[in-house]
TORKOL-4160 file (C-alpha; in steps of 0.2 Angstrom, whole numbers, padded with zeros to 4 digits, m for minus):
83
<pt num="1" X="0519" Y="0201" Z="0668"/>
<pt num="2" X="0523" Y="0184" Z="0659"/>
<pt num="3" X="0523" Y="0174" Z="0677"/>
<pt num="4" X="0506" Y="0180" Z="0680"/>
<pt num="5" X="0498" Y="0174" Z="0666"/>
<pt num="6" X="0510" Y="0154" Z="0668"/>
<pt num="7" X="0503" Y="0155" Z="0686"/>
<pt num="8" X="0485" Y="0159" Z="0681"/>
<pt num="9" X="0488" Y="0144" Z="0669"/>
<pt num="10" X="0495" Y="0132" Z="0685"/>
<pt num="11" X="0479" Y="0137" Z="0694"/>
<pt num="12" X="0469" Y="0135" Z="0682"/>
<pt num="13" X="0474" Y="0117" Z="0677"/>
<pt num="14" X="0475" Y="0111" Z="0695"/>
<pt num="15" X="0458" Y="0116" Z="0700"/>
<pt num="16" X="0452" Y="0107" Z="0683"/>
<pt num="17" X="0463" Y="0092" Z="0690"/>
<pt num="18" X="0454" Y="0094" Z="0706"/>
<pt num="19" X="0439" Y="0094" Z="0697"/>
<pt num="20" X="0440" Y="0079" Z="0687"/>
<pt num="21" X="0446" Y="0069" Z="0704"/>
<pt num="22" X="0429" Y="0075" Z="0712"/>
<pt num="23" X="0419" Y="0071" Z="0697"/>
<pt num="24" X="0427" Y="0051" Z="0697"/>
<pt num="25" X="0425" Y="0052" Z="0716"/>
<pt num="26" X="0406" Y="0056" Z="0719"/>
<pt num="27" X="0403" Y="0040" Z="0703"/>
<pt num="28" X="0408" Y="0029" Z="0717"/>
<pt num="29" X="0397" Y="0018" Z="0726"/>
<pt num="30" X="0402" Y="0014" Z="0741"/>
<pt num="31" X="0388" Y="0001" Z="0746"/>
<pt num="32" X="0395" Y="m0011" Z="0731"/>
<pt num="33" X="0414" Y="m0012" Z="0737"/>
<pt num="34" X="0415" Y="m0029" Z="0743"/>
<pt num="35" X="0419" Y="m0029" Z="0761"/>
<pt num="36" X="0411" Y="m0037" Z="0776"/>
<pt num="37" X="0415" Y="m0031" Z="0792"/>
<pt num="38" X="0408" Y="m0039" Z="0808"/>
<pt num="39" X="0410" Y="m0040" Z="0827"/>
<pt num="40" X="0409" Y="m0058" Z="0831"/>
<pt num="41" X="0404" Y="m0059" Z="0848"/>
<pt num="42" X="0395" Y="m0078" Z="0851"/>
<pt num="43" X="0407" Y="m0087" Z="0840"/>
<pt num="44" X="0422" Y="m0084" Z="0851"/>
<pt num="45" X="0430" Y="m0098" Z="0852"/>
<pt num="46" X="0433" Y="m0095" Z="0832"/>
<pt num="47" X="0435" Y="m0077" Z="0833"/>
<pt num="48" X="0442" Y="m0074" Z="0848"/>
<pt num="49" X="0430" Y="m0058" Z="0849"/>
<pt num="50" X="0438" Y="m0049" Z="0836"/>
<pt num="51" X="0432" Y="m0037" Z="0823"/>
<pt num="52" X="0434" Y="m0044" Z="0806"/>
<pt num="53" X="0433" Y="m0038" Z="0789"/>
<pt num="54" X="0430" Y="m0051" Z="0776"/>
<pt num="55" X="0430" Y="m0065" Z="0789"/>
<pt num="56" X="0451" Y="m0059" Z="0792"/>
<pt num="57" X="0455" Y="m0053" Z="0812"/>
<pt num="58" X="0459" Y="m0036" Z="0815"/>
<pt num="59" X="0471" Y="m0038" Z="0829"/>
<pt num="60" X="0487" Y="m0028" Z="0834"/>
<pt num="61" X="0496" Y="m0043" Z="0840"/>
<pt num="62" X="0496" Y="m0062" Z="0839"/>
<pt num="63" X="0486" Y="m0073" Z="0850"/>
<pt num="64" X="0489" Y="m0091" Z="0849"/>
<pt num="65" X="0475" Y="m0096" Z="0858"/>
<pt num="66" X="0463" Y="m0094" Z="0843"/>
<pt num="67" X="0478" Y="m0096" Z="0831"/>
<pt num="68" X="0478" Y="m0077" Z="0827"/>
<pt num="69" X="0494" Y="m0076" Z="0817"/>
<pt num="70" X="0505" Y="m0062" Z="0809"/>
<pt num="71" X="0500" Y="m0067" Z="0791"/>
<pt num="72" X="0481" Y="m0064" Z="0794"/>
<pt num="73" X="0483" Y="m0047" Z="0804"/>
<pt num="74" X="0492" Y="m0042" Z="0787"/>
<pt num="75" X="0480" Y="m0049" Z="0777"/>
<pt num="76" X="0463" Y="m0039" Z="0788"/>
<pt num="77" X="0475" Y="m0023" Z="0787"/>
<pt num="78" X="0477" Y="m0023" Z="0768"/>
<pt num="79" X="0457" Y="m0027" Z="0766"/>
<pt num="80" X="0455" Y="m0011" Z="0776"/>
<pt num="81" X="0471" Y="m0001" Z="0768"/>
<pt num="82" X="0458" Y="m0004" Z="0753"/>
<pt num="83" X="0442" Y="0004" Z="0760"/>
């Protein structure tokens, strides 16, 4: 009879857990995280026609043309690990 009442007691301080989470969750405003994500279309020649976030390149390889290199793709992928 003991293990039910320690198991109620689990239950009952992981649903407050979850709880608590979903309180801090819903205070959050999305609208003032500081990201800017665009699709840079008439500036190609800078962009190269990528979507960016915080003026970074989202790419999945490197592109020397538009000097697209491994360190910026890292950077736009951590800005959008972020979001």
């Amino acid at each position: 009879m003991h293990w039910k009442s320690t198991h109620a007691h689990m239950v009952s301080k992981s649903c407050t857990m979850v709880e608590n989470e979903i309180d801090a969750m819903s205070r959050v405003r999305l609208m003032t995280i500081p990201f800017h994500i665009t699709i840079n279309c008439e500036n190609s020649q800078l962009s190269g026609r990528y979507p960016t976030i915080n003026t970074l390149r989202f790419a999945y390889r490197i592109n020397e043309k538009v000097r697209l290199r491994r360190e910026e793709i890292n950077a736009a992928f951590s800005n959008a690990a972020q979001l």
